[in-house]
Structures are given as C-alpha cells and as structure tokens.
NUMAR-711666 format. One record per atom (N, C-alpha, C): x, y, z; residue in three letters. Coordinates in steps of 0.05 Angstrom, whole numbers, plus 32768, in hexadecimal, padded with zeros to 4 digits. Layout:
<recs>
XYZALA/...
</recs>
This chain:
<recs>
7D7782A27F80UNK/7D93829E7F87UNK/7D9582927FA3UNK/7D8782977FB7UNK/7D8E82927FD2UNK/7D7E82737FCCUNK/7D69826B7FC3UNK/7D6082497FCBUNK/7D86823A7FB5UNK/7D8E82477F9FUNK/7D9F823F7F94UNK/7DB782357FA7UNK/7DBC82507FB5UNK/7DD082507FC9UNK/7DC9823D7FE1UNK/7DB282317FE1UNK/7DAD82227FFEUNK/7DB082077FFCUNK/7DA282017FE1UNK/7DA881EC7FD7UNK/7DCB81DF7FD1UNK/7DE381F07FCEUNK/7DF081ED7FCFUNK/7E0181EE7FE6UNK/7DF381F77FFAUNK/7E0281F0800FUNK/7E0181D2801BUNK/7DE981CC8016UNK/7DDC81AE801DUNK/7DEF8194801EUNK/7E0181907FFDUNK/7E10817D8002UNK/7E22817F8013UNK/7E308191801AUNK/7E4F8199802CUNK/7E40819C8043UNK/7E2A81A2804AUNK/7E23819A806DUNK/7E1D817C806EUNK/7E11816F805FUNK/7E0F81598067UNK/7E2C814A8064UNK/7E3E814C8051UNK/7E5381388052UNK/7E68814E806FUNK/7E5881588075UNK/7E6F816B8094UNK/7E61815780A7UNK/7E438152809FUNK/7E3A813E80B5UNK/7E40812580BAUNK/7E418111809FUNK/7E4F80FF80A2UNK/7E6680FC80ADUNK/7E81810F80ACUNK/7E96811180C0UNK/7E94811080D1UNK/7E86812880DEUNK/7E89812780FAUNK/7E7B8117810BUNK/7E69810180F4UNK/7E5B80E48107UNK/7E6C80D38102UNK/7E8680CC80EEUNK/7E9580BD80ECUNK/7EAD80C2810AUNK/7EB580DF8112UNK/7EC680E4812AUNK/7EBA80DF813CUNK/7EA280E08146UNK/7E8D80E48155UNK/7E8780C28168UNK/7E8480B48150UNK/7E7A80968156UNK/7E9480828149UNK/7EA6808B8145UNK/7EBE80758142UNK/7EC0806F8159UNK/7ED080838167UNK/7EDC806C8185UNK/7EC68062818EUNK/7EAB8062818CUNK/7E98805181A3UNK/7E9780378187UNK/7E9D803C8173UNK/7E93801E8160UNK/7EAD800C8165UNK/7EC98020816BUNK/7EE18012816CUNK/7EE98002818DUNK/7EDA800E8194UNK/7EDA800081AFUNK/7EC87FF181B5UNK/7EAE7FF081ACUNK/7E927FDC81A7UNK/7EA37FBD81A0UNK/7EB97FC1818AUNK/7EBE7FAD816BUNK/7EE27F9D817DUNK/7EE37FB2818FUNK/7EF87FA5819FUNK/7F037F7C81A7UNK/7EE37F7D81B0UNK/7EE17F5F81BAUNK/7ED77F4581A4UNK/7ED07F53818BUNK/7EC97F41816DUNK/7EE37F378170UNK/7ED27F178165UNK/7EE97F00815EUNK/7EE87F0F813DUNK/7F067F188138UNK/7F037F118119UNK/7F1D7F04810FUNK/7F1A7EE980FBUNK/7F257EDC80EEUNK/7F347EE380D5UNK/7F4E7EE980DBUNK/7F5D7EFA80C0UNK/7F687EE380B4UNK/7F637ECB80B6UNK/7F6A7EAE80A6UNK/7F597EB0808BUNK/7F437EBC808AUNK/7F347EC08075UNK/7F357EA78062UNK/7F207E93806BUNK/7F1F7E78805BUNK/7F0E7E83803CUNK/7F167E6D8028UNK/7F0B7E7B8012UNK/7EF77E72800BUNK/7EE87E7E8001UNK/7EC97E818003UNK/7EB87E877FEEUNK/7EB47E6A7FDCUNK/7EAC7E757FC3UNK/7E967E667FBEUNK/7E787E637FC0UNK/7E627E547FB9UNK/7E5C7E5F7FA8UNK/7E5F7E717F99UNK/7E537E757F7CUNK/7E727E7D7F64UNK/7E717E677F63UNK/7E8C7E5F7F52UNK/7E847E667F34UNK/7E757E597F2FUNK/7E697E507F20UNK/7E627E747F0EUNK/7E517E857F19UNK/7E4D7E9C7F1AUNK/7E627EB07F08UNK/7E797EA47F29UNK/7E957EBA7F27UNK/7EA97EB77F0DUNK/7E9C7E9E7F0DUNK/7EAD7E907EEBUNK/7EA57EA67ED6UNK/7E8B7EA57ED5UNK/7E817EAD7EC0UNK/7E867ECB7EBAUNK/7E897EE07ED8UNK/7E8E7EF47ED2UNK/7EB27EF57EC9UNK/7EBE7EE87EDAUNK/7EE27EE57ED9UNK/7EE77EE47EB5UNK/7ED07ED27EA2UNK/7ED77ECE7E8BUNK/7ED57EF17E7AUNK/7EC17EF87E7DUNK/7EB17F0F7E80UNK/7ECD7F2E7E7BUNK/7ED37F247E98UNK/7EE17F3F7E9EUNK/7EFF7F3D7E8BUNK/7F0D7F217E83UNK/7F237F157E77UNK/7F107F237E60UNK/7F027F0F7E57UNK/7EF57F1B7E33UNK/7F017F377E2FUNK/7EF27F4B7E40UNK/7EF37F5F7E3CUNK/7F077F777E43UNK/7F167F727E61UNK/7F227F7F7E6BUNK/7F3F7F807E60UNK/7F4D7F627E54UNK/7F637F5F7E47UNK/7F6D7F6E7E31UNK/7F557F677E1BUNK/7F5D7F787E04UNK/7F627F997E07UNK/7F5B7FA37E1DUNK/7F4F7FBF7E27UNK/7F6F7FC47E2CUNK/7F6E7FB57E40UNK/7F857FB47E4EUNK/7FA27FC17E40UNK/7FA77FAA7E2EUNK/7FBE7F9F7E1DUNK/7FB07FC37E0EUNK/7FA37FCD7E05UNK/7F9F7FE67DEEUNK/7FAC7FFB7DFEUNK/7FA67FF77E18UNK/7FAC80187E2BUNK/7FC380107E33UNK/7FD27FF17E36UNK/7FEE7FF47E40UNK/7FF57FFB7E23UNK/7FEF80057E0BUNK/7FFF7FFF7DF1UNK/800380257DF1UNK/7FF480337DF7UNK/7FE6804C7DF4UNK/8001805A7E0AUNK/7FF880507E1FUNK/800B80517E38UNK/8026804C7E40UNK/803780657E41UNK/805380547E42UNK/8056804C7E61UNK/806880397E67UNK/806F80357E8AUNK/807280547E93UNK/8083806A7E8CUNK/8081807A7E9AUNK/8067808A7EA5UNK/8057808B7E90UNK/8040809D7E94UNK/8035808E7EA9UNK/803380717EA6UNK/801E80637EB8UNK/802880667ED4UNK/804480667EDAUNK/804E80647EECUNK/804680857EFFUNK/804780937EF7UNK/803E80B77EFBUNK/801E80B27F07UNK/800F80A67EF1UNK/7FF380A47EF6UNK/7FE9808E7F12UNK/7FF380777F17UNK/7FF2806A7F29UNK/7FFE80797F44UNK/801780827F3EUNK/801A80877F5AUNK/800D80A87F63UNK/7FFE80B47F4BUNK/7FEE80C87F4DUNK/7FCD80BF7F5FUNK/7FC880A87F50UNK/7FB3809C7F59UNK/7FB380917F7AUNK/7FCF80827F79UNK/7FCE807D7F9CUNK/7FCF80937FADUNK/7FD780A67FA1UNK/7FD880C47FB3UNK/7FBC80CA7FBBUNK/7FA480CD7FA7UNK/7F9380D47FA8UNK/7F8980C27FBEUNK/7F8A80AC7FBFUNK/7F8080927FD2UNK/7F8A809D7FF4UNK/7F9980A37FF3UNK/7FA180AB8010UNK/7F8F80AE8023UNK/7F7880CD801DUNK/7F6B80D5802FUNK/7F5580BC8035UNK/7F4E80A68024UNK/7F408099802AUNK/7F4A807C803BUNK/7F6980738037UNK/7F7580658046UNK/7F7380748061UNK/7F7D80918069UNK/7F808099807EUNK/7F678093808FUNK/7F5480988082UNK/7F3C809A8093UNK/7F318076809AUNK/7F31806D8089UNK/7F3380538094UNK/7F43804B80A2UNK/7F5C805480ADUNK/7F75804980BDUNK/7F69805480DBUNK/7F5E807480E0UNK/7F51807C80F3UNK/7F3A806980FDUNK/7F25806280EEUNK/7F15805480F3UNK/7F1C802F80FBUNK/7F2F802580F0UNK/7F3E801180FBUNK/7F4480118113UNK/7F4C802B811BUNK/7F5A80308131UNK/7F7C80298133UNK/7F848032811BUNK/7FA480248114UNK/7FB180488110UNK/7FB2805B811FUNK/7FAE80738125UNK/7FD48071811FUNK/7FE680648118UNK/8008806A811AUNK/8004806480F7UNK/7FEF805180E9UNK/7FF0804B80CBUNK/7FDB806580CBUNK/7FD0807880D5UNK/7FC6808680C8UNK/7FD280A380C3UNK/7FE980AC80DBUNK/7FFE80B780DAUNK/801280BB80C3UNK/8015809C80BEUNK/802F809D80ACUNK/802080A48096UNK/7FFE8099808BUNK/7FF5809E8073UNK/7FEB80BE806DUNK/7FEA80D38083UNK/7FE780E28093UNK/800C80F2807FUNK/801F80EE8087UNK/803680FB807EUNK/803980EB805BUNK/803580D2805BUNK/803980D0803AUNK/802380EA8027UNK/800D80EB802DUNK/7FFF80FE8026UNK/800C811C8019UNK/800C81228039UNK/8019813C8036UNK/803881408026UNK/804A812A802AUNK/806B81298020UNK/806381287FF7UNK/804D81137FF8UNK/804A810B7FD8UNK/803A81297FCBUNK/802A81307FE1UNK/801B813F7FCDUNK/8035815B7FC5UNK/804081697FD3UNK/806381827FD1UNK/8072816E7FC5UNK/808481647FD4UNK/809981597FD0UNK/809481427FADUNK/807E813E7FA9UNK/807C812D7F9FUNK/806E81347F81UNK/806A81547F88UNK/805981637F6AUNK/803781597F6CUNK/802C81567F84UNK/8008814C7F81UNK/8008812E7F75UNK/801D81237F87UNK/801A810B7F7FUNK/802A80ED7F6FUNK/802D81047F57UNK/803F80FE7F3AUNK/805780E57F3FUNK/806780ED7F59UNK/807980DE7F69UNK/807480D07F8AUNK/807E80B97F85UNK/807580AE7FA7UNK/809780AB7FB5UNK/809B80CC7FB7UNK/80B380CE7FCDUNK/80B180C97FE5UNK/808F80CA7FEFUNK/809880B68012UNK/80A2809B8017UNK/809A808D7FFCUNK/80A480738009UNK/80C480758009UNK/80CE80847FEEUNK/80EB80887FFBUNK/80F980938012UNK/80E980A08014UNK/80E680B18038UNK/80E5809D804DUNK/80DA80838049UNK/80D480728066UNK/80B7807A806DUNK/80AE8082805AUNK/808F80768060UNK/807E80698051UNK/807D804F8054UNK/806E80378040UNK/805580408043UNK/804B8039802BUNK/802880428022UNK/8017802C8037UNK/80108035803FUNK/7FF6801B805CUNK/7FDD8017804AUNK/7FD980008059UNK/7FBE7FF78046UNK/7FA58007805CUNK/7F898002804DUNK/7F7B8010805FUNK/7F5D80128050UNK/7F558000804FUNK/7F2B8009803DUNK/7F1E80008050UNK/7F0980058041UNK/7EE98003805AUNK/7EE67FE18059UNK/7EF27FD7804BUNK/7EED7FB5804FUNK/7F027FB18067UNK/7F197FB18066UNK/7F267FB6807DUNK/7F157FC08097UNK/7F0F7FD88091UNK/7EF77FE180B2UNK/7EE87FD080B0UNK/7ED27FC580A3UNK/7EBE7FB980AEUNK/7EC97F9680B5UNK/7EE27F8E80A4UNK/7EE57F7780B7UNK/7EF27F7D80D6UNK/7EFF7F9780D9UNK/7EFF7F9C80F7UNK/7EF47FA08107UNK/7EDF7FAA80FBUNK/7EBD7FAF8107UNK/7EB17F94810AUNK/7EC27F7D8107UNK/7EB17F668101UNK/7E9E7F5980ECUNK/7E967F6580DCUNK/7E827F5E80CDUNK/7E957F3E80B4UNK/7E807F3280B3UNK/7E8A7F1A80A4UNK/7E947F208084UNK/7EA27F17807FUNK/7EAA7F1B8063UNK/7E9A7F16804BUNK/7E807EF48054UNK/7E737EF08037UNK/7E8B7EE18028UNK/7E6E7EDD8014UNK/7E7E7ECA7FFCUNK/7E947ED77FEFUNK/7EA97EC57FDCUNK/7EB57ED37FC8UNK/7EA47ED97FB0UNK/7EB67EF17FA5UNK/7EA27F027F8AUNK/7EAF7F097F72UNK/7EA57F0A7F58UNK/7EB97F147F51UNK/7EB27F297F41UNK/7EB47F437F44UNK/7EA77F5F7F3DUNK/7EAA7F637F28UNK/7E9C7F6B7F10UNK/7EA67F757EF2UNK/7EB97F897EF3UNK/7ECE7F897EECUNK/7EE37F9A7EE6UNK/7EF77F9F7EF6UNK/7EE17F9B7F13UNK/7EF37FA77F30UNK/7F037F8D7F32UNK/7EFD7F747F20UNK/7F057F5A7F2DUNK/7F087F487F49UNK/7F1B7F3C7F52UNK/7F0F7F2A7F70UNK/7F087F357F85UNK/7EFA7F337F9DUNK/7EE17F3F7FB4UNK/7ED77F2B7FC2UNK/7ED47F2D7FD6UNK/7EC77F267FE8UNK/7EA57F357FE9UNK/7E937F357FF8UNK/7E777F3F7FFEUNK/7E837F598012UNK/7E917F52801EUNK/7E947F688035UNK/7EAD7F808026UNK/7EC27F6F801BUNK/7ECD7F857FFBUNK/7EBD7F997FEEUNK/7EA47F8A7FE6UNK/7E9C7F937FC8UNK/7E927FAE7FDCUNK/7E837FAA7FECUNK/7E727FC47FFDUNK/7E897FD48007UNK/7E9E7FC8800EUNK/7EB07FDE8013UNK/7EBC7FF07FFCUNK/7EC07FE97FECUNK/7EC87FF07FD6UNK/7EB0800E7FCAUNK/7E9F7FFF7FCBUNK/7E8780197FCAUNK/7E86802D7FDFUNK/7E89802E7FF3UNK/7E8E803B800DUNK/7EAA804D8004UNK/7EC580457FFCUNK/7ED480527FF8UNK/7ED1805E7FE3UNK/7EC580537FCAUNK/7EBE80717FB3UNK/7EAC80857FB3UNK/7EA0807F7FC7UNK/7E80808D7FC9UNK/7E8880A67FDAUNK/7E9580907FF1UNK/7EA580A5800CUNK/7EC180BB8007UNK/7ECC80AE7FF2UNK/7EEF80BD7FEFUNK/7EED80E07FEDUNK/7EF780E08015UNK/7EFD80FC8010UNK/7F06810E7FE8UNK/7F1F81037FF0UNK/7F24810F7FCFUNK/7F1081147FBDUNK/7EF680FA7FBBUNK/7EDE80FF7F9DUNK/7ECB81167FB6UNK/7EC981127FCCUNK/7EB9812F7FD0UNK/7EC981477FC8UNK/7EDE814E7FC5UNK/7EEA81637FCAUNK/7EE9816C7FA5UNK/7EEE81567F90UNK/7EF881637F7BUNK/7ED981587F69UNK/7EC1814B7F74UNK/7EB5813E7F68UNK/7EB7811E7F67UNK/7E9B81127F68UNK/7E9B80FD7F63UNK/7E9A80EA7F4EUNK/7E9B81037F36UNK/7EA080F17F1FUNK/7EC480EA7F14UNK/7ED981057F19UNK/7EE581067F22UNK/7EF280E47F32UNK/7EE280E27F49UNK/7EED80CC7F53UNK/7EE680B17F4EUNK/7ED480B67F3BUNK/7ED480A47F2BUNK/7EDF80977F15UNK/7EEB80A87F03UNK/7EF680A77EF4UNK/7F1380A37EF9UNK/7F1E80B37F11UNK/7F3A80AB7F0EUNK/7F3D80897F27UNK/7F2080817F21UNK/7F2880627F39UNK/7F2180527F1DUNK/7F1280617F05UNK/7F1380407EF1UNK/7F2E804C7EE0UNK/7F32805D7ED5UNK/7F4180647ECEUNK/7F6180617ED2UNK/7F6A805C7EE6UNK/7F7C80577EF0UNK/7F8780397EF6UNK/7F6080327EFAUNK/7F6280127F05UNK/7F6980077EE9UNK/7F69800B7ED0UNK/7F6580087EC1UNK/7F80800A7EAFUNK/7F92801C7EB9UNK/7FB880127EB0UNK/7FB780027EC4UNK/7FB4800B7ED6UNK/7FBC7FEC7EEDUNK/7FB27FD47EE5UNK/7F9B7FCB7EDBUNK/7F9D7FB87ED0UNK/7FA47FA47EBAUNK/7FAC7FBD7EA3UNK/7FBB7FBA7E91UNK/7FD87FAB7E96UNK/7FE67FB27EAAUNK/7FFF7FB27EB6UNK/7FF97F957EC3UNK/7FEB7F917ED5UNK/7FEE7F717EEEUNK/7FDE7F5B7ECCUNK/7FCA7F657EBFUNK/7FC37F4A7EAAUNK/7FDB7F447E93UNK/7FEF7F5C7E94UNK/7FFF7F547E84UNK/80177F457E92UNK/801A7F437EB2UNK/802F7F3C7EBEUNK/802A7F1D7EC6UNK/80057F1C7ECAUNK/7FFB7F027ECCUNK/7FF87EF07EB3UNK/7FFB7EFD7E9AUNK/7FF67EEE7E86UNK/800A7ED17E85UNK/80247ED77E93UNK/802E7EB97E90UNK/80287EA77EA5UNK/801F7EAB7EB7UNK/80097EA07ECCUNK/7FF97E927EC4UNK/7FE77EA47EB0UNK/7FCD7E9D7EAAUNK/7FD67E7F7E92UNK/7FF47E827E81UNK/7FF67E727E6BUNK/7FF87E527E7BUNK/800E7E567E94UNK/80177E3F7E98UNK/7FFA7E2D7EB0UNK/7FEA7E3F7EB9UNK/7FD37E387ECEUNK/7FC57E1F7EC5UNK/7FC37E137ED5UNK/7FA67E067ECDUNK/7F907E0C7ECEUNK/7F887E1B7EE3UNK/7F6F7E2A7EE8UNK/7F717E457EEDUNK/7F757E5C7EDFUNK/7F7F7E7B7EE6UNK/7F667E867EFDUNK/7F4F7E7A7EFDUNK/7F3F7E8B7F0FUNK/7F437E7C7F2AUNK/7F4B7E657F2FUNK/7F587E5F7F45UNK/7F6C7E667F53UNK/7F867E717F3CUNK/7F9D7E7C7F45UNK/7F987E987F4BUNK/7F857EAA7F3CUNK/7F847ECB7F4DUNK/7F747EC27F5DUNK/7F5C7EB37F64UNK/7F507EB87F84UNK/7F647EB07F94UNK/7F757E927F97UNK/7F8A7E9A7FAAUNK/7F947EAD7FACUNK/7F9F7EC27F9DUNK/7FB67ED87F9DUNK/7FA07EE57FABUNK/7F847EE97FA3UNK/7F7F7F007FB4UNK/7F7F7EFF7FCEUNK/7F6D7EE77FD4UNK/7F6F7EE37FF7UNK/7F887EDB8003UNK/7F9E7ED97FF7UNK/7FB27ED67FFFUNK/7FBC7EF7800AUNK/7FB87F057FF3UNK/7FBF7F1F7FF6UNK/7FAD7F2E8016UNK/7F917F2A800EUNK/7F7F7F368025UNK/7F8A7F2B8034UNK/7F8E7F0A8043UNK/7F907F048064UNK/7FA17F188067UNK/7FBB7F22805BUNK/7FD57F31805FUNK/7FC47F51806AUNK/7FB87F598056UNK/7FA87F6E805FUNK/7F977F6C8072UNK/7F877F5D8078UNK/7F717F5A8095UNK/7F8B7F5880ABUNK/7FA17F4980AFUNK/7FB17F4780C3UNK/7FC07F5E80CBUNK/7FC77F7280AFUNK/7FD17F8780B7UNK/7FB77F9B80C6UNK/7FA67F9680C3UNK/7F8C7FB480CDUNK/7F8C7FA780EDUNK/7F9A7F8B80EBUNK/7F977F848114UNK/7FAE7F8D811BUNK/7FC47F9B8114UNK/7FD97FA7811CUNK/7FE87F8A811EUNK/7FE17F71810EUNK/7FF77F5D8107UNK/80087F5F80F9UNK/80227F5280F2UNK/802E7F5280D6UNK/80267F4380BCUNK/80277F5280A9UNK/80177F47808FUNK/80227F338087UNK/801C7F1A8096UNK/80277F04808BUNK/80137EF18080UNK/80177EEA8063UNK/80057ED5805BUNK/7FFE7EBA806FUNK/7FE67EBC8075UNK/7FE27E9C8084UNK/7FD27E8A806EUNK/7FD97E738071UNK/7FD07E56805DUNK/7FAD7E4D807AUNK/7F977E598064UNK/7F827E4C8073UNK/7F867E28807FUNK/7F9A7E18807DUNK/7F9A7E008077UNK/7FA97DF98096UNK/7FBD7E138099UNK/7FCE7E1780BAUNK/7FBE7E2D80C9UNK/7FAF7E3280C3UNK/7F9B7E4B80DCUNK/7F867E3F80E5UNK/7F887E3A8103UNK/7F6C7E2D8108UNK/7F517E378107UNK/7F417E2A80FEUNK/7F2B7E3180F2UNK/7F107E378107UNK/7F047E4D810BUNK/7EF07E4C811FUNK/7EDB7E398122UNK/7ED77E368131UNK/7EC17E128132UNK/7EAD7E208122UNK/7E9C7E358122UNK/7E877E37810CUNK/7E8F7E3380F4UNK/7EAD7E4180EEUNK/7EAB7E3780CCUNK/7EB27E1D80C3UNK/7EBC7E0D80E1UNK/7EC97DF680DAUNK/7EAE7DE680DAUNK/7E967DE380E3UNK/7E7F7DD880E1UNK/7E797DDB80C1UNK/7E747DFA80B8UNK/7E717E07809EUNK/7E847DF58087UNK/7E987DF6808CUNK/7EB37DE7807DUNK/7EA97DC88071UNK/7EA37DB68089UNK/7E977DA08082UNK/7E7D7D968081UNK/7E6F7DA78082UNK/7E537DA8806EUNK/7E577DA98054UNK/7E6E7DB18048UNK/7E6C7DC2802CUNK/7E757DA7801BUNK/
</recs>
C-alpha cells in the first residue's frame, strides 16, 4: 500500500512543479522577450501546398459527412449549452496564457468570466459574463510563444484540427497536454471534450461555409486567408494592440522576409 500511495503522489508533485517553474521563470522569460522584433503582419506561408491540399481533401472527405450526421443528431440548442460549456472549460488555460503574455488586465477579466460562468452560469451551461461586460479574451500557447518570439514556420494543415501554422500546431499540444482543467478531471476527459466539442463546432462553421465553398473558386485558398486573417487579429491583440485585421500587402515587410519574399 505505501509504494501504491507514493506512486501516486508522483504525478501531483510533479505537475505542482511545473507551476511553480512556470511563476518562477515567467517574468525573467517576459522580460528576456521584451526587446524581440515580433511581426503580427503574419505573411502567409505555405511551401507545402501541395501536401496541405491533400490533407484539406482528406479532412472535407471525411469530416463533412460526420459533420452534417452530428448537426442532424444535435439540435442548435443542445450545441449551443455544449460550446459555451466547452469555452468555460478553456478559461483556466486562456488565463494562464494571458499571465504568461504578460496581458495581466485580459487575464483578470478571464479570471471573473470563469468564476461569474461557472455560479451564475450553472458550470458553464450559460455564458452570462459576456452579458455582464466581460468579453471572452483570446489567449493559447501559440500566442505566448509568438510573444516569446519564436517564428511561426510554414502553413499546415492538421487532420481534423484543420488550418495551423508550425508554431500553432505545438501550441496547440502544449494547451491539451497542459489544460489545468484535463489535469484536474483527467486527461482523457480533456480530450474528449476538445474533439468532441470541436466536432459540433465544426459541424456548425462547414455548414455555414458550405455556400462559400459552392460559389469559391478555390475553397482552400479562401479558409487559409480567413485563418491568417483571423490570427494577425489575434497576434495583435497578445501586443496589447487592437484586433484589427492588417492586409500583408499594406504592412511593411521586414527586410529578411522581404529578401525571403523574392526568392520565392
């Protein structure tokens, strides 16, 4: 019984350690990452096109029909309960990314949506902060590490998770691996309710894109713009900018990528 009991203490000291090296060494990484040039123009960046096609067909094949079965299964209301159940759960892991940003007033407010949604809100079920005056903040580990500097990489396009960047896709793993919430209730658990969930949600945007996709000429052209259109908005908000779409075409371009640019 006692090697039983020791063994179980093991995981919860080590993820107590990870914390307190995350409190520990933020402000010296946030103040290290102070003087990084980083570029929230985010030019788009796709040399393996070719690749991303193949999975983009891939994830359509398969993800659509899926899709269209669970929106059929699914009424709007339920989905609507479950999503904004699911962004609840997301919180503790936006918050902690907003600390590590160093955006400490977006980690506050995500900080009271928490607490207002989880009472006020039945654990979730309802998102009465935003009616309250507090908008949901953006906030993942792709976000930190472009504030940390680190380069973004090529565009990607993930099976199921759909469009990504290189510095996305690792963030993205960092937040399921890391999400307070999947330590606390399990990590399968948090697994399940990020495909699961992702999964009315995508039911919902492929059925809203489907007339997109009819009138397009090229549909995998039109979601990579949407996405990096969407991200610059997000990289600008983690600089304490306003999330305003910028057109790579009006942002001047850093002389390395502009060398990069016309090589290509």
């Amino acid at each position: 019984m006692e090697i039983t009991k020791s063994r179980s203490r093991r995981p919860r000291g080590a993820k107590a350690w990870v914390a307190l090296s995350i409190m520990l060494f933020a402000p010296a990484l946030l103040s290290g990452c102070a003087s990084v040039q980083r570029d929230a123009s985010l030019p788009i960046n796709d040399p393996n096109e070719k690749s991303n096609r193949a999975v983009f067909a891939a994830n359509q094949a398969v993800l659509h029909p899926l899709s269209q079965a669970v929106k059929t299964v699914t009424p709007g209301p339920i989905h609507d309960r479950l999503h904004d159940l699911n962004a609840n759960l997301q919180e503790p892991r936006v918050f902690a990314n907003d600390v590590l940003q160093g955006r400490f007033q977006a980690a506050i407010t995500t900080f009271g949506r928490f607490i207002t949604n989880s009472s006020i809100g039945i654990g979730g079920l309802f998102d009465v902060a935003t009616l309250g005056g507090l908008p949901r903040q953006s906030g993942d580990f792709g976000q930190t590490l472009f504030v940390w500097g680190v380069s973004e990489g090529p565009y990607m396009l993930l099976p199921y998770f759909g469009p990504s960047t290189a510095r996305d896709a690792f963030g993205t793993i960092v937040d399921t691996v890391g999400d307070p919430v999947g330590w606390f209730l399990g990590q399968r658990f948090g697994w399940g309710a990020t495909v699961g969930t992702g999964l009315l949600d995508a039911s919902v945007r492929l059925s809203e894109l489907k007339e997109a996709e009819d009138v397009s000429i090229d549909f995998y052209a039109f979601l990579r713009s949407a996405y990096y259109q969407q991200r610059r908005a997000d990289l600008r908000e983690a600089l304490g900018l306003p999330p305003v779409v910028e057109s790579p075409a009006t942002t001047p371009v850093p002389q390395g990528r502009a060398k990069h640019a016309k090589s290509r």
